[in-house]
C-alpha positions in Angstrom: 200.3 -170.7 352.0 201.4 -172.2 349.0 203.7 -171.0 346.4 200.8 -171.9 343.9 198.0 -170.3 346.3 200.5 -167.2 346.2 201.0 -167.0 342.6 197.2 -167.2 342.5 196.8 -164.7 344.7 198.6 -161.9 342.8 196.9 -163.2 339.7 193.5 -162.8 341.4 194.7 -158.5 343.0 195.8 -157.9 339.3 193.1 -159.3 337.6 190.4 -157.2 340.2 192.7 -154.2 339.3 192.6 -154.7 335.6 188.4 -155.2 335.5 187.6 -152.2 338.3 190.1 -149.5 337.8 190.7 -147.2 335.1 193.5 -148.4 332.9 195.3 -145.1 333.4 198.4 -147.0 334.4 200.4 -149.9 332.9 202.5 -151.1 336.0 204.5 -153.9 336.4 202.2 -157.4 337.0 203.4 -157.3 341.0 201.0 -156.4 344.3 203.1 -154.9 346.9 201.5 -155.6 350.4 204.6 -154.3 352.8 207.4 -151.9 353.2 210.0 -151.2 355.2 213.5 -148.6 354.1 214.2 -149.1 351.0 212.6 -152.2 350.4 209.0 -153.3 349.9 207.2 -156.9 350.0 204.4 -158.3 347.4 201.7 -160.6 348.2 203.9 -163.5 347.4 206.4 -162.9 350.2 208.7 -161.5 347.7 210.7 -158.8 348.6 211.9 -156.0 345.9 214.5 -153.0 346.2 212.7 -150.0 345.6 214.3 -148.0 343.3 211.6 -145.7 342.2 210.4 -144.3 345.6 207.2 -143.4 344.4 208.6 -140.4 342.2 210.3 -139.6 345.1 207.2 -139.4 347.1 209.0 -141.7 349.5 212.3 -140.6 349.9 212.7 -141.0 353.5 211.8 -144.6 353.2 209.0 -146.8 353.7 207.3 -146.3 356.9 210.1 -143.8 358.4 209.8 -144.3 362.2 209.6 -140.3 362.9 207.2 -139.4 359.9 204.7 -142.7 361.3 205.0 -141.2 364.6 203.9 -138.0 363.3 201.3 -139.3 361.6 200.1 -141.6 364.1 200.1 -138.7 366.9 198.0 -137.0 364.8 195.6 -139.9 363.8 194.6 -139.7 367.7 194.4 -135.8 367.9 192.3 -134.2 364.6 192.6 -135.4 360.9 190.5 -132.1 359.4 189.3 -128.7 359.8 188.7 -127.0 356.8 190.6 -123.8 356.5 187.4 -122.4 357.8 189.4 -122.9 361.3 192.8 -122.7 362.4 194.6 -125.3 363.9 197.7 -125.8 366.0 199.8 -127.7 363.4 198.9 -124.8 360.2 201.1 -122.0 361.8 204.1 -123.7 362.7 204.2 -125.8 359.1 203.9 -123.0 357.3 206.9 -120.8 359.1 209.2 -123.9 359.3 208.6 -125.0 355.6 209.2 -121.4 354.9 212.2 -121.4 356.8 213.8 -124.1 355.2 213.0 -122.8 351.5 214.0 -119.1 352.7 210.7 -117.7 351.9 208.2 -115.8 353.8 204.8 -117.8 353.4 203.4 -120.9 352.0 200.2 -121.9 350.4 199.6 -125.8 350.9 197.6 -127.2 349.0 197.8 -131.4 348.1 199.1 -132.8 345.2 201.9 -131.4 342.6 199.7 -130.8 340.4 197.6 -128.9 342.5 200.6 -126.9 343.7 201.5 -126.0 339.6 197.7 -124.7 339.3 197.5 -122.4 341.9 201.4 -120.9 341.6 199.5 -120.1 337.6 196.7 -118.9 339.1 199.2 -116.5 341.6 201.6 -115.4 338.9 198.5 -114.3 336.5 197.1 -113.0 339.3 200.9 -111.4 340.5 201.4 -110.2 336.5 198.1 -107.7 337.1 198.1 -106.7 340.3 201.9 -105.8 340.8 202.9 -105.7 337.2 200.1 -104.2 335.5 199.7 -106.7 332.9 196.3 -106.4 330.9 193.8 -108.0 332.2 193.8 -111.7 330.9 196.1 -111.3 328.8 199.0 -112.7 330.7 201.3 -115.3 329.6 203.3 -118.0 330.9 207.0 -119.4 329.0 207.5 -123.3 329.7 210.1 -125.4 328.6 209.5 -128.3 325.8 209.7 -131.7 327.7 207.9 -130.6 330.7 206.3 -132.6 333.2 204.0 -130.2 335.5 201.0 -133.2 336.1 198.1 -134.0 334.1 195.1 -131.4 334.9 193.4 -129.8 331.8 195.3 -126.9 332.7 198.8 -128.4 332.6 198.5 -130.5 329.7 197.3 -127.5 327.5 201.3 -126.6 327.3 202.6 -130.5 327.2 204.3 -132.1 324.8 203.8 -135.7 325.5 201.1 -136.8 322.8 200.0 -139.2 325.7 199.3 -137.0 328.3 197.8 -134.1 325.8 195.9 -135.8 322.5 192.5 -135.7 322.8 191.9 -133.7 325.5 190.8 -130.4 324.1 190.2 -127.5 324.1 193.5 -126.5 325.4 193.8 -123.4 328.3 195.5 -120.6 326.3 198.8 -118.0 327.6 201.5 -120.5 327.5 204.5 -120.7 325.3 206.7 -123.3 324.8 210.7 -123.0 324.0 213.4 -125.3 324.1 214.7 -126.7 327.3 218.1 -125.2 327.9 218.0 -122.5 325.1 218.3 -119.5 327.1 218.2 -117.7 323.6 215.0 -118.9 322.9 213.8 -118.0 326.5 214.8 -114.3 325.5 212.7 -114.3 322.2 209.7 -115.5 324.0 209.6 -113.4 326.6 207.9 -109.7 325.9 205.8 -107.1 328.4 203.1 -109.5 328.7 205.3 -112.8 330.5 204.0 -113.7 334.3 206.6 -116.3 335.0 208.8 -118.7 333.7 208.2 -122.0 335.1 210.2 -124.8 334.7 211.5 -127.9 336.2 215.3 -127.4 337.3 215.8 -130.7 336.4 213.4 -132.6 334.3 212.8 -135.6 335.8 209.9 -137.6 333.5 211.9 -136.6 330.6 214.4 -138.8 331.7 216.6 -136.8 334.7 217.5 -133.9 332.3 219.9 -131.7 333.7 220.2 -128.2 332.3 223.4 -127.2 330.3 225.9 -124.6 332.1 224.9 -121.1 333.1 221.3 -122.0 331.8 219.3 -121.4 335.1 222.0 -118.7 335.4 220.2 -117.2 332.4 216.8 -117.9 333.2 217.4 -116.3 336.9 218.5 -112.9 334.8 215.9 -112.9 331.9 213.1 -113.0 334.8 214.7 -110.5 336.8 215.5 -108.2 333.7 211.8 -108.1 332.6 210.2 -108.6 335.9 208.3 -111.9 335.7 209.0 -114.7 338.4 211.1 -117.4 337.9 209.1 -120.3 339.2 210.9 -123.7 339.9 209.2 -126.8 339.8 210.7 -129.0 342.2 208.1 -131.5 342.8 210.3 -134.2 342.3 214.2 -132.8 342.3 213.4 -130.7 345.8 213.7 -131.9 349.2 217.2 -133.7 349.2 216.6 -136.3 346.0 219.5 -134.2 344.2 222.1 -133.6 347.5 220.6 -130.8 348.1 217.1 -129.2 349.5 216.7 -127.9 346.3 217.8 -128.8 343.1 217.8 -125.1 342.0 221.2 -124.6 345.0 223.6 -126.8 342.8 223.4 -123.9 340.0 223.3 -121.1 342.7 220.2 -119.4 341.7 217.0 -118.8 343.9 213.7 -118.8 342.2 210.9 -116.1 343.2 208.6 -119.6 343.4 209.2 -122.5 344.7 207.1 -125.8 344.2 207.3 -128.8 346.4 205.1 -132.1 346.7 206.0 -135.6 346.7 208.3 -136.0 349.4 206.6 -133.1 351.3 204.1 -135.9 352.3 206.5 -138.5 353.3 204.7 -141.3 351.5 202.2 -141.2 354.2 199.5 -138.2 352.4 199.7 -136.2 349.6 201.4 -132.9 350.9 202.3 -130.2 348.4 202.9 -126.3 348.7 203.6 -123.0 346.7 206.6 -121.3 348.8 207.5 -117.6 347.9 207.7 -114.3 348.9 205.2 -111.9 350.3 205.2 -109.9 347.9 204.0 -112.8 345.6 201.9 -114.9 347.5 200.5 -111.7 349.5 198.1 -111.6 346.0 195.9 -113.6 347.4 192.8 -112.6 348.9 190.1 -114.8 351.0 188.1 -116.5 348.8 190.6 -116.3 345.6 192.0 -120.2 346.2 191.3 -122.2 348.4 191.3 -126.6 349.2 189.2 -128.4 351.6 192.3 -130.6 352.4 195.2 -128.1 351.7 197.3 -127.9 355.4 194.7 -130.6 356.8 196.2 -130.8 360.4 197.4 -134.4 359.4 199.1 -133.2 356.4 200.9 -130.5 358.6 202.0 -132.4 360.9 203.7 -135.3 358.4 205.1 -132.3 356.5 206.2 -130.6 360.1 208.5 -133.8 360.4 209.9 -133.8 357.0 210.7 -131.1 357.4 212.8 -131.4 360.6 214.3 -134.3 358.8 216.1 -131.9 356.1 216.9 -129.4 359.0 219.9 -131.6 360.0 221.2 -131.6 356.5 221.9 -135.8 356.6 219.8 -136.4 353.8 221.0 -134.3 351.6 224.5 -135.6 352.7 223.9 -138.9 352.0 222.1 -138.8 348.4 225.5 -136.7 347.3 227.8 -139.7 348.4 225.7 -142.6 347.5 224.5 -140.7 344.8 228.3 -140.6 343.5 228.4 -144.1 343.9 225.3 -144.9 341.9 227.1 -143.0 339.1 230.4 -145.0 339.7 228.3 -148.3 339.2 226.4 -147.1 336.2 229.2 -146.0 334.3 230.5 -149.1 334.1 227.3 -150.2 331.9 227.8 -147.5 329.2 229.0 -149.6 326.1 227.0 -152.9 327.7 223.4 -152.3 326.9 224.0 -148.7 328.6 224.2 -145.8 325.8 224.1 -142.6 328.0 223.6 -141.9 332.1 222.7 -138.6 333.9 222.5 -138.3 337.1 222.2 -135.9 339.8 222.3 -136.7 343.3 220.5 -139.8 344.0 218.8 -139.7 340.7 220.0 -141.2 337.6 218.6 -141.3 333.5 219.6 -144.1 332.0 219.7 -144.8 328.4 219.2 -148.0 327.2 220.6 -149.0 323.5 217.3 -149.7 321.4 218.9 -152.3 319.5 218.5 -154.5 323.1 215.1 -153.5 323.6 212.8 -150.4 325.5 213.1 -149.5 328.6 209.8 -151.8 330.1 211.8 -154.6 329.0 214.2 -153.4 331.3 212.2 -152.6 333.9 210.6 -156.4 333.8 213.5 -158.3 333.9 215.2 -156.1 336.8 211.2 -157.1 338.4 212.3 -160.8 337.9 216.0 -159.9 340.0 214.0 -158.4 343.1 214.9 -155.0 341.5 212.3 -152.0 340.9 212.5 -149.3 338.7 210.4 -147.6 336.2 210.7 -146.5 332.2 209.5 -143.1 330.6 210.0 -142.1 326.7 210.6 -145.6 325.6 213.8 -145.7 326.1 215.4 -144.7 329.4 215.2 -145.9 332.8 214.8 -143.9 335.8 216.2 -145.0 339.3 214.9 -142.6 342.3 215.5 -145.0 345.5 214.6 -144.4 348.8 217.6 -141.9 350.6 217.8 -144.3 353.6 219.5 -146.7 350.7 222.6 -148.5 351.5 225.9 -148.7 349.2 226.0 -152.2 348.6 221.9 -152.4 348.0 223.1 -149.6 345.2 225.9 -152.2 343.8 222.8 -155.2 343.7 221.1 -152.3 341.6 223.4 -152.1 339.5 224.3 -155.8 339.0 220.8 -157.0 338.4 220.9 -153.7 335.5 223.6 -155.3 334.1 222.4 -158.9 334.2 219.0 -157.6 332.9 221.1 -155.7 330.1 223.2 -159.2 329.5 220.0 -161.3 329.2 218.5 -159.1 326.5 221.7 -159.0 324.3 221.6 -163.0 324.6 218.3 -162.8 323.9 218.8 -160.9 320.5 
């Protein structure tokens, strides 16, 4: 095929793409048709560094050899039951996921999303059943800045214009405080508070990571007025930070823990409510429920995700290479590079308005074989694949600061 034939041929998936589908996303004008690692191919034959990872929803890799085998074992054995049935890979998902978070049980379920609406739907149910809150009058604190998904639900205690304006009516019994103001916290809290939920680190706002002795503080307010601490770790859990879970490097254990993303290997959409008995014992047959939640598929993907972070290597290795993605981007602060948090394998960057947003970034990083992806204008998120090398980290970083070079030439 021609060069022309393949420039063509992108043109031609985009275009499809931009007249059939829902312009719910803006992504970056390249098709991906292949990956493999940390690295993934467009329909061009170009090849790109993955630095995004889905979210994180691939943070094993592209097509990991033991989550495909999983997966393909499965394909040949049964896809779906229905939780009207048991089946053979339910049971021992659910006690090894368990396991690893140090909880008794699990509720899967399938996206994050779905995994925020039904540890709501548990703690409101938790708040009048063990606490003896009113009935409905239960309430929920969040944190400003949150990203929990994009159900009606969820965005009814968002922030993000985008994701909330115009569509109302909003679900009531949330209340909103400052991320990281434990004071705050305090004054919203009262006999009537469920949970606190919260992301341990805030990863759409831009890798946000909470201020010293803050989760500290949430852990205590929780415990002093009996409402569950829930941690949303759709996208910091499951090694992306250097450890399982991002809530370890502050040394406090949430009565809730939320998982997705990475739960799913990149292969399905995997996600799960992890807690105690004594929370998720609530539930009752017929009170929640998903067609798909703990599919035997699902199960067994997650089964072998799980046994990946049983060995502890891929938490090991996003703390060292995560260290040394930090070493390379501070090197870019004062060079296009205002600010950069990181945590583990997952860095915010802040890029200096005066050189442009962060899509500007984003597409000139596309042009160096480099992917990553924007959020709030200004800052650029970089979430590769665990199984990435150190010196595919240093080409990272050099195409960032050649991107960041051509911009301020380019002023």
């Amino acid at each position: 095929m021609s060069l022309l034939a393949e420039t063509h041929d992108t043109v031609d998936h985009l275009r499809l793409a931009d007249e059939h589908a829902a312009h719910n996303y803006a992504p970056l004008p390249v098709v991906i048709a292949d990956g493999d690692g940390a690295w993934v191919t467009d329909v061009a034959g170009r090849r790109y560094l993955d630095c995004l990872a889905a979210y994180s929803a691939v943070n094993f890799g592209h097509r990991n050899e033991r989550i495909m085998a999983a997966a393909r074992t499965q394909l040949d054995r049964v896809t779906l039951v229905s939780r009207a049935f048991a089946h053979d890979q339910f049971g021992p998902f659910c006690a090894e996921l368990a396991a690893l978070v140090g909880k008794d049980m699990v509720l899967p379920m399938n996206t994050g999303a779905e995994a925020v609406e039904s540890a709501i739907k548990v703690a409101r149910k938790w708040g009048y059943q063990v606490k003896g809150v009113p009935d409905g009058q239960a309430t929920i604190v969040v944190a400003g800045g949150n990203f929990h998904g994009r159900t009606t639900t969820v965005i009814s205690f968002s922030d993000d214009p985008e994701a909330r304006d115009g569509f109302g009516p909003y679900t009531p019994g949330f209340r909103t405080v400052p991320y990281g103001d434990a004071t705050a916290l305090a004054e919203a809290i009262d006999d009537t508070t469920v949970a606190v939920l919260l992301e341990p680190v805030q990863g759409e706002a831009g890798v946000i990571v909470p201020p010293p002795g803050y989760l500290q503080a949430v852990r205590d307010l929780c415990t002093r007025h009996d409402a569950l601490f829930v941690a949303d770790e759709i996208q910091s859990g499951l090694a992306r930070t250097g450890r399982t879970l991002a809530c370890e490097h502050f040394g406090v254990v949430p009565d809730v823990v939320l998982l997705g993303k990475a739960l799913g290997g990149g292969v399905v959409p995997v996600s799960a409510v992890v807690a105690d008995a004594d929370v998720l014992g609530v539930l009752g047959p017929g009170q929640h429920g998903s067609t798909f939640g703990g599919n035997p598929l699902a199960c067994a993907v997650g089964r072998a995700v799980v046994g990946l972070l049983a060995t502890g290597e891929y938490q090991e290795r996003a703390h060292q290479l995560g260290e040394h993605l930090g070493d390379g981007l501070a090197g870019l602060v004062g060079r296009g590079v205002t600010t950069v948090r990181r945590l583990g394998l997952w860095a915010g960057v802040d890029i200096d308005p005066a050189l442009g947003t962060g899509r500007d970034v984003c597409e000139r990083l596309l042009a160096h074989g480099v992917l990553a992806k924007d959020t709030h204008g200004a800052t650029l998120r970089l979430a590769p694949p665990l199984v990435v090398e150190r010196d595919e980290l240093d080409l990272a970083v050099r195409a960032l600061g050649t991107a960041l070079d051509e911009l301020t030439t380019a002023r």
